[in-house]
N, C-alpha and C positions, 0 to 999 in steps of 0.2 A: 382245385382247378385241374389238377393232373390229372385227378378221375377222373373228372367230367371231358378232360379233352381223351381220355380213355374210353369212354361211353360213346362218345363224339366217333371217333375212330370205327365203331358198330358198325356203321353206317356208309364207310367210304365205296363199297360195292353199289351199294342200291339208292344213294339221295340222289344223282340225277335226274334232273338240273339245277335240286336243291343243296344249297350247305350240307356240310356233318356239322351237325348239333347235340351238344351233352348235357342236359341239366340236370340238379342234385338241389335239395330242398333240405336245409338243414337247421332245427330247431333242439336249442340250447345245449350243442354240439353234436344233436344225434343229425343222423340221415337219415329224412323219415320221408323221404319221394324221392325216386332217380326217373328217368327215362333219356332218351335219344329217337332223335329222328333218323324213321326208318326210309321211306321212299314218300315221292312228292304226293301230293290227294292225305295222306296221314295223315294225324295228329302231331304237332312239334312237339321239340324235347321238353318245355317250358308245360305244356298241357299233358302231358303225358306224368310228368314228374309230378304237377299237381293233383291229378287222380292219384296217384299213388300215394300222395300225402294225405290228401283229405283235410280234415277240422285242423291238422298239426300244420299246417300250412300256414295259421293266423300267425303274426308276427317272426315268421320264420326268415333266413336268408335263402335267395336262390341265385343260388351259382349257374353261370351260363357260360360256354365259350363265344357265341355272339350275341349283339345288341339282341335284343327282342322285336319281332314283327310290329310294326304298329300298322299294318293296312291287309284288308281283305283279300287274301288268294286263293287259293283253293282250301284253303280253312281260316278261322278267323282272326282277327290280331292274339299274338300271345301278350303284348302288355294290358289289354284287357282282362286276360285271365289271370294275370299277376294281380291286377290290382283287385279285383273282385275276389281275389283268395284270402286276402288281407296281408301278401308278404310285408315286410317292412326296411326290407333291403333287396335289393340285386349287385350281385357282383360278376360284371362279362370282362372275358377277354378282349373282345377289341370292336369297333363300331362296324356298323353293317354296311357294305360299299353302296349297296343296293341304296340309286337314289330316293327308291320311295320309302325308306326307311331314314339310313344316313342319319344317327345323332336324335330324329326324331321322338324314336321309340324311348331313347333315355330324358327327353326334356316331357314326354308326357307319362311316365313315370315321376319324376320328379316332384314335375305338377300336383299330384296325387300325393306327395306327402311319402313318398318311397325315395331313400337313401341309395343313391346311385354309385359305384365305383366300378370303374374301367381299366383296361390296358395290364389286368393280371394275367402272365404270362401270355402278351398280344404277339411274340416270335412265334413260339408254337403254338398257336392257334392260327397264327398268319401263317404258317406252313402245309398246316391241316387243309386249311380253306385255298389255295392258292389259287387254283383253279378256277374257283365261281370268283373270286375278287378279282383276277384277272380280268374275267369278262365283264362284269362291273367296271371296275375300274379302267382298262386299255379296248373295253371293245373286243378284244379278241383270246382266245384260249389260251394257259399254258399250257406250253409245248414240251413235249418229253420226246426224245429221240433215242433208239436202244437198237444197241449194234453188238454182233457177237462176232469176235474174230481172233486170231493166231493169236499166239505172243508178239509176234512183229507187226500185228496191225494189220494182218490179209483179212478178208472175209469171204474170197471164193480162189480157186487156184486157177492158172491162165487161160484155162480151159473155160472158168465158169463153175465149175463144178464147188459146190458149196454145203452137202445136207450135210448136219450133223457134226457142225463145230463142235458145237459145246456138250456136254452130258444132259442127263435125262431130270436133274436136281435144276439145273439153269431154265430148260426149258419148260417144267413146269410153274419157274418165279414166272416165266413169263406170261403164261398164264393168267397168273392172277394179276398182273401188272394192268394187262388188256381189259379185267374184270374190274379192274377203278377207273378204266379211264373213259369219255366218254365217247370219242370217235377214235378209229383207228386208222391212219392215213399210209396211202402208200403211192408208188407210179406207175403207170402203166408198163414199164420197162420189167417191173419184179411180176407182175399180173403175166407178160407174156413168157415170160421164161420160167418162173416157179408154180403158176395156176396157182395162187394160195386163197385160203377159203376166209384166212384172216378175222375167225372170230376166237371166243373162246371156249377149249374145250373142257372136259370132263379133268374134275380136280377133287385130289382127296379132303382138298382142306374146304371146300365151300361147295354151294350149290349153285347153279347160273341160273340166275334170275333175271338177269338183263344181260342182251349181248349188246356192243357198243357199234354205234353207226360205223359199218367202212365207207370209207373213202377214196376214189380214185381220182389222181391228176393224170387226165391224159389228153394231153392237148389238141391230138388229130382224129380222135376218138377211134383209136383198133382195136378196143377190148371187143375180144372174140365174147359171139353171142352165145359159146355154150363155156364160157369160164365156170369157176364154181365159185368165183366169188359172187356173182347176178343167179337169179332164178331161184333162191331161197326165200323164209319168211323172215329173213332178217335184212334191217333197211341198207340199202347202197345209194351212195351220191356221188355222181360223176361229175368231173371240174373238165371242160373244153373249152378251146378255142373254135373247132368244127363249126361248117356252116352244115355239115350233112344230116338233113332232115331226115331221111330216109332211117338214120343208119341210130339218129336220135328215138325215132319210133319204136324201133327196132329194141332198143332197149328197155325204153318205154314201159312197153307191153311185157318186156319178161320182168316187170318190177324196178328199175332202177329209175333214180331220180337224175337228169342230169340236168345242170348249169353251167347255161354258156356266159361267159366271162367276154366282156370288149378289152376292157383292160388289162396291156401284157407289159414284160418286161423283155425286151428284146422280141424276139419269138417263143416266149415262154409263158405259161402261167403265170400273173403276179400272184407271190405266195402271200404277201401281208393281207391281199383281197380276195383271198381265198379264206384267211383264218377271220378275218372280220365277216364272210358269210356263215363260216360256222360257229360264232357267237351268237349269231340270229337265229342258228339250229340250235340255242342252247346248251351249246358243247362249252363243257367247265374247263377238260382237258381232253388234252389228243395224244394221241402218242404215233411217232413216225415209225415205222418199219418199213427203213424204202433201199433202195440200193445207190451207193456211194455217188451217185450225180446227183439227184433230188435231197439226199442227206447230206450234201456238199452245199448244195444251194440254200439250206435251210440254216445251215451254217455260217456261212458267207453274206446272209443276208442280215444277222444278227437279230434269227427269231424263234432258236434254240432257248429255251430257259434251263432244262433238264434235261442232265446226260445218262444214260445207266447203260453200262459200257460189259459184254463178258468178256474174258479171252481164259483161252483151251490149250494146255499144256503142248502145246506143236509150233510147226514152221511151215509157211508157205515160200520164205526166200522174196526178192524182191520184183519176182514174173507176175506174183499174185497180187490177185485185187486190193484196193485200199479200202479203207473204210470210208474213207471223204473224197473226193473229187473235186478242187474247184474248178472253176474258169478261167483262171488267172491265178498269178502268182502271187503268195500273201508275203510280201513285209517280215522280218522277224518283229518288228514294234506293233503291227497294225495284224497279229495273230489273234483268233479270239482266245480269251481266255476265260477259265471254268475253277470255283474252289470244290476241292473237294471234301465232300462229306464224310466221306470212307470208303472202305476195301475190306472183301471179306471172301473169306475160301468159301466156294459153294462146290462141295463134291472138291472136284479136281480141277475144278474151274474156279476163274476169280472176279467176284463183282467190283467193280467202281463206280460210284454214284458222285454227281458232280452236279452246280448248278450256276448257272450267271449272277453276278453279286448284283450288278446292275438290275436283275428282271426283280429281286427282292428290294430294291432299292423303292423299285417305282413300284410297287405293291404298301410298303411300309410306308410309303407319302398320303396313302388315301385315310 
């Protein structure tokens, strides 16, 4: 199952808005089919691994990290293909949240006279998947938020000025962080002060094959109509409160999608009906790059899952920007809190990845 969640892993760039799926076909201990799902409209790993088996497929095990489809999508059920192969076992990681699968796919296998066993290594593969189970399961995307800042926790100095915290090793992690995830959110406030174009660019390690929807939260709607995030052939979704039609056409036409939201919080965007519209777009995972009030609020609101945090061998002193901003003053008891997964030297810079125990909590209930 480690390979297969290895095989699975292939795929974390390119299956949106599908799973990473790994399967392995293994007959009288050899591995005689592997495959993984590449991108949605393909073949799954489950048909893929079977072409590659062929005749050795008859009484074989097939290792999977999820359930198996059992309903028609843009390709066909994979426990049809199991069972017409003749396996006589499957063994997944963990059930499919997806409720038109959900448990399904294993009771008509079963039916079938195929040997069912589940929940081998269901943590990591529930971490692999986190993103689409999320949306499954909450409705709305996990959230990753990634800030780079001082050792004392600046991220601009009082001025503002900010480029080039971190080294050239950090910002190309970043990179490819943006190349797994499937929207990439920010707020009008970084849009007018950094113009950032907020996709992803050219990396040694991969090819871009998919850029990830941007997103903007801008509630009076000022994004200037010649930013460089709008007027590309990559998709933009604007979030207002705006009644300005004019100014909505206006974008309109230079390609951007926007959605006017009734529902606020204060005078504000609500962010939870913000991520439950982008579950509707499909989106598995988003990741925040925004600046310390919108990364404050997203924190404050407790709808952070994931943290991936740099910080840069320097000092800003206490004139410089924070990373978070709330609105209020938090409690030491009522602070959110994050475990962390680890910390690692990248270059001269240091990651720390962290994640809500609670947001795996309610993932691991489905």
């Amino acid at each position: 199952m480690h390979e297969v969640l290895s095989l699975a892993e292939k795929g974390r760039r390119t299956t949106q808005p599908n799973p990473r799926v790994g399967c392995l076909i293994v007959n009288d201990g050899e591995i005689v089919g592997s495959g993984y799902h590449r991108s949605a409209g393909e073949l799954h790993a489950e048909r893929l691994a079977l072409v590659d088996a062929g005749e050795k497929a008859r009484g074989a095990t097939a290792y999977v990290n999820l359930e198996p489809c059992c309903h028609q999508g843009r390709t066909p059920p994979c426990t049809d293909a199991l069972i017409d192969a003749g396996v006589s076992r499957v063994v997944a990681a963990m059930s499919d949240p997806n409720p038109r699968v959900s448990g399904s796919g294993f009771e008509l296998l079963a039916n079938a006279g195929i040997e069912v066993d589940k929940d081998v290594l269901k943590e990591q593969s529930l971490w692999l998947n986190r993103g689409f189970v999320s949306r499954m399961a909450r409705k709305r995307p996990w959230v990753k938020l990634k800030s780079a800042a001082t050792l004392d926790g600046r991220t601009a100095a009082f001025d503002g000025t900010s480029k080039w915290i971190t080294g050239d090793d950090s910002r190309q992690q970043v990179q490819a962080l943006r190349a797994e995830c499937s929207a990439i959110l920010t707020g009008v406030g970084t849009v007018l002060a950094d113009d950032p174009n907020m996709n992803v660019r050219e990396h040694p390690d991969f090819q871009i094959e998919r850029q990830p929807l941007r997103v903007v939260l801008d509630s009076r709607l000022q994004t200037p109509l010649d930013s460089r995030i709008i007027g590309s052939d990559q998709r933009l979704v604007i979030f207002t409160l705006s009644n300005d039609v004019d100014k909505m056409a206006a974008l309109i036409e230079q390609g951007a999608e926007v959605i006017k939201l009734d529902q606020i919080e204060g005078d504000q965007l609500d962010l939870k009906l913000v991520l439950r519209e982008l579950a509707k777009w499909e989106c598995n995972e988003v990741l925040v790059e925004a600046g310390q009030t919108l990364s404050g609020a997203f924190l404050q609101r407790g709808l952070v899952d994931e943290l991936i945090l740099y910080y840069a061998g320097s000092l800003l002193g206490d004139q410089g920007m924070s990373m978070f901003q709330f609105d209020e003053a938090i409690e030491f008891e009522k602070r959110p809190e994050f475990k962390i997964r680890g910390a690692e030297m990248v270059d001269q810079d240091i990651r720390v990845l962290a994640h809500n125990e609670t947001s795996l909590k309610e993932l691991d209930a489905v």
